[in-house]
Jmol script that loads the backbone (N, CA, C; Angstrom):
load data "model"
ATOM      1  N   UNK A   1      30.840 -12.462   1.857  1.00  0.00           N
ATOM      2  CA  UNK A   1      29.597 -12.285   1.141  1.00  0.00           C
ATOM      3  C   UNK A   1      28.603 -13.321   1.648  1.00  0.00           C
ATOM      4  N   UNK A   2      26.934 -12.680   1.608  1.00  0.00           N
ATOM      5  CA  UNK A   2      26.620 -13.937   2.281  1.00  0.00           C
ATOM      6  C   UNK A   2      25.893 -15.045   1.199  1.00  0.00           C
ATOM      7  N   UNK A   3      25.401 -15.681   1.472  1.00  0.00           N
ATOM      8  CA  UNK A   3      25.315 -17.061   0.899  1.00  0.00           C
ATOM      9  C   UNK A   3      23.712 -16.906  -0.287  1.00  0.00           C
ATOM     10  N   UNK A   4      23.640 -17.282  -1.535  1.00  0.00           N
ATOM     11  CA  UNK A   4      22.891 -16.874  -2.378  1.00  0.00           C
ATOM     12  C   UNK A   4      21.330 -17.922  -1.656  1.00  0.00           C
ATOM     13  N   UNK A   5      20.542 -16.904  -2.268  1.00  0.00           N
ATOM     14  CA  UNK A   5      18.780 -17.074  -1.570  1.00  0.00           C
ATOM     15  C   UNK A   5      18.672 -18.369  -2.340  1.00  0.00           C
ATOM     16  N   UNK A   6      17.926 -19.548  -2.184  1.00  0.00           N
ATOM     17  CA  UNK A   6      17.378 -19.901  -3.143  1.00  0.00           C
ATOM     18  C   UNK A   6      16.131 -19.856  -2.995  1.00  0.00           C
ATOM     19  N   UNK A   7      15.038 -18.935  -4.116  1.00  0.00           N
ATOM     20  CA  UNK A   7      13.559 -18.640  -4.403  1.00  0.00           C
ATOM     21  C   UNK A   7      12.908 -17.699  -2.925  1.00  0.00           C
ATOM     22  N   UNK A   8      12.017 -17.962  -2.430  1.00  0.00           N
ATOM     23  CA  UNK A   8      11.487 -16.859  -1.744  1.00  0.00           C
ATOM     24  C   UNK A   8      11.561 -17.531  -0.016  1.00  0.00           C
ATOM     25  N   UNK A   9      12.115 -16.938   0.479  1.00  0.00           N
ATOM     26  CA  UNK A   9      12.324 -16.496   2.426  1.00  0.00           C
ATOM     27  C   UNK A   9      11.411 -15.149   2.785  1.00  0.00           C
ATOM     28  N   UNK A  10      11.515 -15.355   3.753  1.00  0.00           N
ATOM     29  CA  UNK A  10      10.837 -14.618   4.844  1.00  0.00           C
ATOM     30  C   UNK A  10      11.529 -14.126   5.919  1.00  0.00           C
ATOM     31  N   UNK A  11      13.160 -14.047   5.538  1.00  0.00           N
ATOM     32  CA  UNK A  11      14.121 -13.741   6.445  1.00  0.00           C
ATOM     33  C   UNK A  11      14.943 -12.602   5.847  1.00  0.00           C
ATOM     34  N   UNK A  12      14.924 -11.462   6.466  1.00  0.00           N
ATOM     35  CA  UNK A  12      15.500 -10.152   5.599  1.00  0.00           C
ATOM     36  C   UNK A  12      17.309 -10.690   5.706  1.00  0.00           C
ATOM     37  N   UNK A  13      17.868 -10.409   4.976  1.00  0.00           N
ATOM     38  CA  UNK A  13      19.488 -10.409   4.456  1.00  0.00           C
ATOM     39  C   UNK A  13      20.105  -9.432   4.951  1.00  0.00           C
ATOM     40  N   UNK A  14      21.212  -9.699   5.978  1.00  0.00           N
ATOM     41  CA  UNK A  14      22.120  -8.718   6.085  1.00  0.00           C
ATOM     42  C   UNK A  14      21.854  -7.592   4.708  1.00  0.00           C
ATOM     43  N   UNK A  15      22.274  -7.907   3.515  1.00  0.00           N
ATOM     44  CA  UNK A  15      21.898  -6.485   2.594  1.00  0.00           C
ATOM     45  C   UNK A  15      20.570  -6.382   2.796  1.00  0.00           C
ATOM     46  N   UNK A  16      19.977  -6.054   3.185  1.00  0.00           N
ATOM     47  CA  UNK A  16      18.375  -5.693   3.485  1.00  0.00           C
ATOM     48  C   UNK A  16      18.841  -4.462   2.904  1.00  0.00           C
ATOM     49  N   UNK A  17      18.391  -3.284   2.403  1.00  0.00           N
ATOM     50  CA  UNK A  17      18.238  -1.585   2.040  1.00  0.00           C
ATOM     51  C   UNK A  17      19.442  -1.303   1.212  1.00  0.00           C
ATOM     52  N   UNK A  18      19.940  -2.499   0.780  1.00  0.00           N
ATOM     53  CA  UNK A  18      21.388  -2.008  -0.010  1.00  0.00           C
ATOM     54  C   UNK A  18      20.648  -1.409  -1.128  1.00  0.00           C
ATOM     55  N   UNK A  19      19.899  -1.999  -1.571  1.00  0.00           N
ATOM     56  CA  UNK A  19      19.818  -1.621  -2.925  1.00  0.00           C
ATOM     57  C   UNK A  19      18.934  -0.070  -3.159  1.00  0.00           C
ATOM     58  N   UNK A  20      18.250   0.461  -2.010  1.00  0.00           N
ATOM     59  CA  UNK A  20      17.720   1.651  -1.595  1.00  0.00           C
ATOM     60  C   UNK A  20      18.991   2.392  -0.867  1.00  0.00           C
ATOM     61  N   UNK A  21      19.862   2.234  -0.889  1.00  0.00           N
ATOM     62  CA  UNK A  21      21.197   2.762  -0.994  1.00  0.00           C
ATOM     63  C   UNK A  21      21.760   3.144  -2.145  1.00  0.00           C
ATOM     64  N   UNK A  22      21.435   1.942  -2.776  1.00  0.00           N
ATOM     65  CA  UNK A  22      22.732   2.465  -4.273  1.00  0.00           C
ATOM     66  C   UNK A  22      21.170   4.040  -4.899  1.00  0.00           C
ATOM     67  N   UNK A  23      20.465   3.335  -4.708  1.00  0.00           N
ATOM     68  CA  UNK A  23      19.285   4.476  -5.279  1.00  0.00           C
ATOM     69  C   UNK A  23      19.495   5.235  -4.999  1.00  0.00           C
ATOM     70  N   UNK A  24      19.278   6.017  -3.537  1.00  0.00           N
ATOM     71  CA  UNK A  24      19.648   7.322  -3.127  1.00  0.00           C
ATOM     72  C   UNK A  24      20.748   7.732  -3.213  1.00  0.00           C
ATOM     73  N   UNK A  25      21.948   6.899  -3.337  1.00  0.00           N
ATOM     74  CA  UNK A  25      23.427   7.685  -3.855  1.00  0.00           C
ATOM     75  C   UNK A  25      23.399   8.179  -5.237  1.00  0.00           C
ATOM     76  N   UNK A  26      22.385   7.408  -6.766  1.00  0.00           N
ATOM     77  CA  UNK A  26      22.280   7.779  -7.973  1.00  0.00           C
ATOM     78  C   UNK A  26      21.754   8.625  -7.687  1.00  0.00           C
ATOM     79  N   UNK A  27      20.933   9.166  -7.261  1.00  0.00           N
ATOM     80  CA  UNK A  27      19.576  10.102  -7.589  1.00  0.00           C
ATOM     81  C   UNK A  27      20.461  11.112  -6.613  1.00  0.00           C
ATOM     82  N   UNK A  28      21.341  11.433  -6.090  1.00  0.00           N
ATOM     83  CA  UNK A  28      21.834  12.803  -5.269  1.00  0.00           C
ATOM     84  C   UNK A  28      21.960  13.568  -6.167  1.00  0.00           C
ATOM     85  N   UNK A  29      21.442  14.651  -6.373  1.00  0.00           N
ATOM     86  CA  UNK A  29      21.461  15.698  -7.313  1.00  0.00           C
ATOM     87  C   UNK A  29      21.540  15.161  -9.025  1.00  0.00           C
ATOM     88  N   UNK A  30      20.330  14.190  -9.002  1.00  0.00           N
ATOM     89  CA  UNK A  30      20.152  13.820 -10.700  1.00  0.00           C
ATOM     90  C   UNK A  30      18.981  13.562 -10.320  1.00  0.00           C
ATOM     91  N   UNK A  31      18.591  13.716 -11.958  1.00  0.00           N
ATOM     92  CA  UNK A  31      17.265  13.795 -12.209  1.00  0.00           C
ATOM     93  C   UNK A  31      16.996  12.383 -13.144  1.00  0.00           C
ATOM     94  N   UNK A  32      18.087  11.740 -13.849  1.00  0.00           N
ATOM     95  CA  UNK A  32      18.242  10.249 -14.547  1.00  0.00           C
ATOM     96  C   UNK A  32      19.274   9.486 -14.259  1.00  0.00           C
ATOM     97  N   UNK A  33      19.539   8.408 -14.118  1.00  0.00           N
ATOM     98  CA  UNK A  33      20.251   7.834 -14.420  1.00  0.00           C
ATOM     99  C   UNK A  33      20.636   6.740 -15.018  1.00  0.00           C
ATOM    100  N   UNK A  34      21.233   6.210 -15.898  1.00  0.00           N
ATOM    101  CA  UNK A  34      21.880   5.070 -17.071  1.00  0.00           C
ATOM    102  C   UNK A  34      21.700   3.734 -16.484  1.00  0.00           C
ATOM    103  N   UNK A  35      21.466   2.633 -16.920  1.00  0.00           N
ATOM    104  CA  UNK A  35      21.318   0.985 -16.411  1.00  0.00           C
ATOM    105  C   UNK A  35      22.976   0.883 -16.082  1.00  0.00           C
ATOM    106  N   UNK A  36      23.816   1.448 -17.358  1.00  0.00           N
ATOM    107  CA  UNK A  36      25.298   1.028 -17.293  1.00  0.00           C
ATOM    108  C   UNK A  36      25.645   1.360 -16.057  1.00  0.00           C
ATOM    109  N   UNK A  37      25.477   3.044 -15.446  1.00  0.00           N
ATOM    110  CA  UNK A  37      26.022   3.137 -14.345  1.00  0.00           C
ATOM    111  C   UNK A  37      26.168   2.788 -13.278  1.00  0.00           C
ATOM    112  N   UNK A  38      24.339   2.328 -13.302  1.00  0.00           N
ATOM    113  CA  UNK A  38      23.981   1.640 -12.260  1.00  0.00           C
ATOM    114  C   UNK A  38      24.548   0.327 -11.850  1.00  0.00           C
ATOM    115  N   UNK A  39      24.759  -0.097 -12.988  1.00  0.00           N
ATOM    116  CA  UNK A  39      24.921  -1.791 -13.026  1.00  0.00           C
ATOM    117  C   UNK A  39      26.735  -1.562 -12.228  1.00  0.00           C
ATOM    118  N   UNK A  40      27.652  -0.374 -12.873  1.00  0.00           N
ATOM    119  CA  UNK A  40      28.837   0.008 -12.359  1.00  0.00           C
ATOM    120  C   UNK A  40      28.893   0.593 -11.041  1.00  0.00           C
ATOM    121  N   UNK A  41      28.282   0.905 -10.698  1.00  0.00           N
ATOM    122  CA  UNK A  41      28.171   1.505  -9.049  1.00  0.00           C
ATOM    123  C   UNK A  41      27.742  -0.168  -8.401  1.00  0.00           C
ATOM    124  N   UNK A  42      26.816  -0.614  -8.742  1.00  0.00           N
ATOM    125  CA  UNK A  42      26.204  -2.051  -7.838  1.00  0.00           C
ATOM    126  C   UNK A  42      27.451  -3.199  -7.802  1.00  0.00           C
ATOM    127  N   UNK A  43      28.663  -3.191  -8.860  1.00  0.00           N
ATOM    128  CA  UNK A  43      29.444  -4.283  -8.353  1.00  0.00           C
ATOM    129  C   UNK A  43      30.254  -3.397  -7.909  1.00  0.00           C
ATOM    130  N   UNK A  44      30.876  -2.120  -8.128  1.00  0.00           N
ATOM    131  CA  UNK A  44      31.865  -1.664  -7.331  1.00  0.00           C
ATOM    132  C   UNK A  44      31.571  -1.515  -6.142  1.00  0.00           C
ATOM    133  N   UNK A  45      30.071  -1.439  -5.397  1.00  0.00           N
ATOM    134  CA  UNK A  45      30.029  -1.449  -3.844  1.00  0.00           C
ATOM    135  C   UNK A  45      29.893  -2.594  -3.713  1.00  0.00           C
ATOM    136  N   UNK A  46      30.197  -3.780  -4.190  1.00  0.00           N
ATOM    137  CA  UNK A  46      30.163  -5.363  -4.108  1.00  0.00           C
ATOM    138  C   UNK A  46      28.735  -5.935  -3.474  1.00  0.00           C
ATOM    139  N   UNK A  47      27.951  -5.177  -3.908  1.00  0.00           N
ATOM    140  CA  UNK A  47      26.296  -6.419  -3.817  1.00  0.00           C
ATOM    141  C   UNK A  47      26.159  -7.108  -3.883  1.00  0.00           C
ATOM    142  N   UNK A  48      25.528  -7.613  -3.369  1.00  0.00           N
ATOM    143  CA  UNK A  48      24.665  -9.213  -2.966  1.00  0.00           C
ATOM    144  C   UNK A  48      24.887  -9.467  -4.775  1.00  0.00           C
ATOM    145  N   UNK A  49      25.258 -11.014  -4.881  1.00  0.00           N
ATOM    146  CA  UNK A  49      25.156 -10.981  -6.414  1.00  0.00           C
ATOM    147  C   UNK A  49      23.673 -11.183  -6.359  1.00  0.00           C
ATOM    148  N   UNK A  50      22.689 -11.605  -5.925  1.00  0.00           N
ATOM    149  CA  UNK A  50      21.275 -11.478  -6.157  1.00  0.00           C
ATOM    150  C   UNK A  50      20.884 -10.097  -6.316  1.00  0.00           C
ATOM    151  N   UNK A  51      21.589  -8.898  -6.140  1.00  0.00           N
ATOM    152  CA  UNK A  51      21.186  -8.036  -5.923  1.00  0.00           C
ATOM    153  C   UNK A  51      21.365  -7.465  -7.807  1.00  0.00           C
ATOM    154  N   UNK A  52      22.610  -7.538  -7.755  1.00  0.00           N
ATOM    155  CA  UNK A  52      23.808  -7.444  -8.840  1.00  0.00           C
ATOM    156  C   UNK A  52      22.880  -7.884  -9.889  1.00  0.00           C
ATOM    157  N   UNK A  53      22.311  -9.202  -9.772  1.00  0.00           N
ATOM    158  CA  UNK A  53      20.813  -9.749 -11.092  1.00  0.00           C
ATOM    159  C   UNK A  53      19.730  -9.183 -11.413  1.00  0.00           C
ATOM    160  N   UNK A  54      19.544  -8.550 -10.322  1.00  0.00           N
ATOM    161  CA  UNK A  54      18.365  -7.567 -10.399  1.00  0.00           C
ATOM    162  C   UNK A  54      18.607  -6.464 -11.193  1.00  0.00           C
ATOM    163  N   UNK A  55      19.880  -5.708 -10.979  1.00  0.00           N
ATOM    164  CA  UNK A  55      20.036  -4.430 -11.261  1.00  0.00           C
ATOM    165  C   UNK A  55      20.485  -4.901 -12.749  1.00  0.00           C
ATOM    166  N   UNK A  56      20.849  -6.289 -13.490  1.00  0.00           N
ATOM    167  CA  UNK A  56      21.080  -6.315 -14.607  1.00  0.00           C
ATOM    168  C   UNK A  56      20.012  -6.837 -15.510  1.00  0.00           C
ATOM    169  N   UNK A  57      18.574  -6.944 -14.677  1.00  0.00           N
ATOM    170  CA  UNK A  57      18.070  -6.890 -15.658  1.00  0.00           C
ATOM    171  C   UNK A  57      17.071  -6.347 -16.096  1.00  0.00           C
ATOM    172  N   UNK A  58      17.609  -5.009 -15.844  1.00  0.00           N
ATOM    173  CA  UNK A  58      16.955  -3.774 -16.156  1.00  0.00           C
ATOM    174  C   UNK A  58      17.090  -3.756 -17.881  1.00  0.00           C
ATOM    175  N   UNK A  59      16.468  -2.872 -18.465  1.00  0.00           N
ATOM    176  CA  UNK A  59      16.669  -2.998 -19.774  1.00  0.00           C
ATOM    177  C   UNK A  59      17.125  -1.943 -20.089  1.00  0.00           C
ATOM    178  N   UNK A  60      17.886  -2.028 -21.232  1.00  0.00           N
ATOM    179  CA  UNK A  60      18.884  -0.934 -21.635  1.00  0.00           C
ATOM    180  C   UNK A  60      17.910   0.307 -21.901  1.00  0.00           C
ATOM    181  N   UNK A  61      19.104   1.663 -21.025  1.00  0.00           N
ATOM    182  CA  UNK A  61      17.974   3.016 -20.934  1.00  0.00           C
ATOM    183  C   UNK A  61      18.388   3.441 -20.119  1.00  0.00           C
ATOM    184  N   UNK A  62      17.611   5.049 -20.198  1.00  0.00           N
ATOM    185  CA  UNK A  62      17.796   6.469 -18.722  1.00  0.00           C
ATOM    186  C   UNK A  62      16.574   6.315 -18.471  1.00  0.00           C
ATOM    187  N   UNK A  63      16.601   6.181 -16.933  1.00  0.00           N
ATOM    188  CA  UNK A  63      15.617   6.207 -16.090  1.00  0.00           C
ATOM    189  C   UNK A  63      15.621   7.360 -15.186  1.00  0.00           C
ATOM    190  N   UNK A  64      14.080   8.055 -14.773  1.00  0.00           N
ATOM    191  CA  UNK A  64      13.840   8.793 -13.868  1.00  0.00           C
ATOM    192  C   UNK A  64      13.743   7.731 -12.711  1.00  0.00           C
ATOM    193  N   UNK A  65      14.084   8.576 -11.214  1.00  0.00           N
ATOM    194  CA  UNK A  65      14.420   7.583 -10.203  1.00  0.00           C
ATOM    195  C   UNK A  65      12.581   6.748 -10.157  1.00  0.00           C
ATOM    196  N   UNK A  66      11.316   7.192 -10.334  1.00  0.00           N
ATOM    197  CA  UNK A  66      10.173   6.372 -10.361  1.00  0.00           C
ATOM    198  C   UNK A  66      10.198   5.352 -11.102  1.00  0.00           C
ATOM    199  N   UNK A  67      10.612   5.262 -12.312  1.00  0.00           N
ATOM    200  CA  UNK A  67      10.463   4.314 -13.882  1.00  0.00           C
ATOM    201  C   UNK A  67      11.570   3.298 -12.769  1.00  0.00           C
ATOM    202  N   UNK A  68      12.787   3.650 -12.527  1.00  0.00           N
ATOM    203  CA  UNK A  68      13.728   2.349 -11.906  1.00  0.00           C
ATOM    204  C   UNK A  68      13.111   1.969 -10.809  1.00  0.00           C
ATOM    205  N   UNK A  69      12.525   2.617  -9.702  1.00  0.00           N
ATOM    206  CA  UNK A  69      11.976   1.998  -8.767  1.00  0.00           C
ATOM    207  C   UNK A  69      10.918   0.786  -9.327  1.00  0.00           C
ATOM    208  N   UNK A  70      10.229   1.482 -10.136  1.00  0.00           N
ATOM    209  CA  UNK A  70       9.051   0.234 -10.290  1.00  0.00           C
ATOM    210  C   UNK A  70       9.601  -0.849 -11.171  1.00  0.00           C
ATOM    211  N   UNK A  71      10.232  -0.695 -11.902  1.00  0.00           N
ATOM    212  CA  UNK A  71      11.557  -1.556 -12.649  1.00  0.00           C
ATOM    213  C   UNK A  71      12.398  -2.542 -11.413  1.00  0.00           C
ATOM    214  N   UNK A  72      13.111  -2.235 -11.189  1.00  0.00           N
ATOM    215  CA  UNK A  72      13.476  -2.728  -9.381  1.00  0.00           C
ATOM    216  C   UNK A  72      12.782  -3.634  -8.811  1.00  0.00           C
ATOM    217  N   UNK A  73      11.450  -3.166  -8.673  1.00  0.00           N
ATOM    218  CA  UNK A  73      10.176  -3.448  -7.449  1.00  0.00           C
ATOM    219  C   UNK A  73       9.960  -4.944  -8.066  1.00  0.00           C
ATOM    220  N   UNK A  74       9.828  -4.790  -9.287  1.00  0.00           N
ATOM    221  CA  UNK A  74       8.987  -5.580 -10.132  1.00  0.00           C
ATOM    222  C   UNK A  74       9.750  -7.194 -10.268  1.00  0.00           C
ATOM    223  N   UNK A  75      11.003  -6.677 -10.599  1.00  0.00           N
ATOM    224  CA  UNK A  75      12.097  -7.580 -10.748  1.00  0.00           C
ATOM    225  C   UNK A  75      12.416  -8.469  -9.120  1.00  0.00           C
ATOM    226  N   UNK A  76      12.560  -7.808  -8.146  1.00  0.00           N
ATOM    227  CA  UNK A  76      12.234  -8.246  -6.704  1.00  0.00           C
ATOM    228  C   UNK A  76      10.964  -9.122  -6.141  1.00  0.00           C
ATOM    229  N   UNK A  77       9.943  -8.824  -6.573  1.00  0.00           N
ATOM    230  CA  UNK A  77       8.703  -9.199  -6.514  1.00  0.00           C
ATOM    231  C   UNK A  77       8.576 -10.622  -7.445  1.00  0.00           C
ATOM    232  N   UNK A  78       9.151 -10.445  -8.765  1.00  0.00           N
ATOM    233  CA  UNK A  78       8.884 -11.766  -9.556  1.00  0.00           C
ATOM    234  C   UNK A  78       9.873 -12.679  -9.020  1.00  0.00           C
ATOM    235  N   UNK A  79      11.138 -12.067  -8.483  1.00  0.00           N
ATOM    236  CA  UNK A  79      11.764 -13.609  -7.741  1.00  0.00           C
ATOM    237  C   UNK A  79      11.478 -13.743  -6.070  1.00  0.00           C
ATOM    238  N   UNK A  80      10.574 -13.246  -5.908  1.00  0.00           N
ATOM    239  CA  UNK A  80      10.187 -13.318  -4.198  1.00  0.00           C
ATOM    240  C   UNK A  80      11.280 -12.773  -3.380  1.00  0.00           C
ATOM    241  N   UNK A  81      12.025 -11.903  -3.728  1.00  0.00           N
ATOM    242  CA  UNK A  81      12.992 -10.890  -2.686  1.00  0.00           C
ATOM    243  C   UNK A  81      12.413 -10.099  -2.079  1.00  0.00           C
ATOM    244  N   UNK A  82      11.281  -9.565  -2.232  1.00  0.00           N
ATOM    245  CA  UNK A  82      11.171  -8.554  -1.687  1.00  0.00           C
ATOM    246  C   UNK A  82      11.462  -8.290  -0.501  1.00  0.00           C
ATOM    247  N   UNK A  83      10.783  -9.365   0.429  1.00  0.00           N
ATOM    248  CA  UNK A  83      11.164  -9.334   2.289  1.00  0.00           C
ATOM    249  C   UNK A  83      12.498  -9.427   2.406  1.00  0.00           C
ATOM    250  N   UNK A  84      13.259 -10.293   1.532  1.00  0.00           N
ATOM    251  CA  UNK A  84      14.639 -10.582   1.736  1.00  0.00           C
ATOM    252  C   UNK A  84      15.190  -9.365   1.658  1.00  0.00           C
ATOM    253  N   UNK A  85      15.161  -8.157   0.678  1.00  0.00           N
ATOM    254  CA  UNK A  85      16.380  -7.175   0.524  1.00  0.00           C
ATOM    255  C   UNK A  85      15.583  -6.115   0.478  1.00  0.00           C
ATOM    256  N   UNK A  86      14.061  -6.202   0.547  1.00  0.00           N
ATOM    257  CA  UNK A  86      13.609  -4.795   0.999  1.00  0.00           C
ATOM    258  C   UNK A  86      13.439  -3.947  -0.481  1.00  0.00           C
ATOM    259  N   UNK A  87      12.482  -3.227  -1.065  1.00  0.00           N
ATOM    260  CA  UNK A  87      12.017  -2.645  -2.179  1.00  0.00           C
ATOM    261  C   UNK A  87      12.667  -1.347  -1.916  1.00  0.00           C
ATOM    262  N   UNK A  88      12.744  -0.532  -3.118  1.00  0.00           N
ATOM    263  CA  UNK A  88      13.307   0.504  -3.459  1.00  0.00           C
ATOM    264  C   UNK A  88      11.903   1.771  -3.480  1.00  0.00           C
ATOM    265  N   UNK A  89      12.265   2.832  -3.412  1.00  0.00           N
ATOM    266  CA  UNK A  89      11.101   3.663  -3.433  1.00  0.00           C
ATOM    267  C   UNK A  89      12.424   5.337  -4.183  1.00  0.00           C
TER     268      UNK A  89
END
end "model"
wireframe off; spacefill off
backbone 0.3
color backbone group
């Protein structure tokens, strides 16, 4: 695993698009999906635990894949990841 960020880089992370991974694997033929599941799919493919923080602190709820993206985005953006692991769409 690689080694946790501390605050904001300018150097993308081996997981760069993981997390626009786990997205497009939820959203394959769904139209919502659950924080729980999500949060259960993100450690069973063993994510970045920075990644893993993000996706937990979503707030409890079903999301259409837009509402989590900008949920996501937002959460990335307030700890300066974005360049590091790359935004979700």
């Amino acid at each position: 695993m690689a080694t946790k960020h501390a605050g904001p880089i300018n150097i993308q992370a081996d997981e760069f698009g993981d997390l626009q991974r786990l997205v497009d694997t939820m959203y394959a033929g769904q139209r919502y999906v659950n924080r729980l599941d999500l949060i259960i799919q993100a450690e069973s493919r063993d994510l970045h635990e920075d990644l893993i923080e993000i996706v937990k602190l979503l707030p409890p709820g079903t999301y259409t894949r837009t509402r989590l993206c900008d949920q996501l985005n937002s959460a990335l953006a307030a700890h300066g990841w974005g360049r590091v692991y790359g935004t979700v769409e």
